[in-house]
PLY file of the C-alpha trace (Angstrom):
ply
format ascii 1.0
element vertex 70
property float x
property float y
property float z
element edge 69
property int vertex1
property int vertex2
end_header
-67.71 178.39 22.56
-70.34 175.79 22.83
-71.79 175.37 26.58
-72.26 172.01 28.56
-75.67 170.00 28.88
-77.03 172.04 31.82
-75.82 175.14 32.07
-77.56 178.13 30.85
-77.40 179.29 27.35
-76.28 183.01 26.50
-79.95 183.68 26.01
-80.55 182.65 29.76
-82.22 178.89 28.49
-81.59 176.15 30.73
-81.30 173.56 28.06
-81.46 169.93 29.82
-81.79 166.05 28.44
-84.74 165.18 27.67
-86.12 162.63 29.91
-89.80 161.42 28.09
-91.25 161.50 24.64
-91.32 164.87 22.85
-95.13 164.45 22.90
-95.06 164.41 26.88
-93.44 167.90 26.95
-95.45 171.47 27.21
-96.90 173.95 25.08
-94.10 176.10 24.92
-91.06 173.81 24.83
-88.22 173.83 22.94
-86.44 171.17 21.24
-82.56 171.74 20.48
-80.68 170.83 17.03
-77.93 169.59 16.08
-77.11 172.47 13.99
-78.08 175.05 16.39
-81.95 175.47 15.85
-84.64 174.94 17.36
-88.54 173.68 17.54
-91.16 175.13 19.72
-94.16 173.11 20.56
-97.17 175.19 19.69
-100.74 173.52 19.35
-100.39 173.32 15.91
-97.41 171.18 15.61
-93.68 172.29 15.90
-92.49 175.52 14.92
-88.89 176.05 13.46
-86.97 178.98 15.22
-87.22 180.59 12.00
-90.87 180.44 10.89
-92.74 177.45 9.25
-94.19 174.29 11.54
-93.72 171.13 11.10
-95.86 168.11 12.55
-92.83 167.09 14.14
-89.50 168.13 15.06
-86.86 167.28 12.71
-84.43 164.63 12.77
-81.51 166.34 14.08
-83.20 167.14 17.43
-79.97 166.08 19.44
-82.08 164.94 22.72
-82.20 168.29 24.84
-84.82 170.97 26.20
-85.51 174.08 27.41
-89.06 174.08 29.32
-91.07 176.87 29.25
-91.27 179.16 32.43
-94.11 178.73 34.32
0 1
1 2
2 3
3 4
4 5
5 6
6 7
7 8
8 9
9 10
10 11
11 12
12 13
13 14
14 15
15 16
16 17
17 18
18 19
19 20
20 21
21 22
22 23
23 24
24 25
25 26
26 27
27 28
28 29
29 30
30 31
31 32
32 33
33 34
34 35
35 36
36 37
37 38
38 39
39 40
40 41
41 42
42 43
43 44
44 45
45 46
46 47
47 48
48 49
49 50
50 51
51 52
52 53
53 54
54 55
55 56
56 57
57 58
58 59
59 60
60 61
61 62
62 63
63 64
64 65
65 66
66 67
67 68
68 69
């Protein structure tokens, strides 16, 4: 069952819409997909839940993120 814009994930992430450019956002962000994924914002670029980093996040980013805890 998918969960609604706001409410916390079943991993405890507080995923919200984002509200600036991606570049604005923390070290430590992450940036939701479409298809379930996500990017986290390293200094190196954007790394895929899975592994490899990109220079940016892809182009199913769907608009939402969970900030890192302080």
């Amino acid at each position: 069952m998918e969960r609604k814009i706001g409410e916390r994930s079943y991993l405890n992430e507080n995923w919200i819409k984002a509200d600036k450019s991606i570049s604005e956002y923390p070290i430590g962000t992450k940036f939701k997909s479409i298809n379930g994924g996500y990017w986290i914002k390293t200094e190196r670029g954007y790394k895929w839940c899975t592994g490899a980093t990109f220079p940016r996040v892809g182009g199913d980013y769907m608009g939402l993120v969970c900030l890192p805890e302080k």
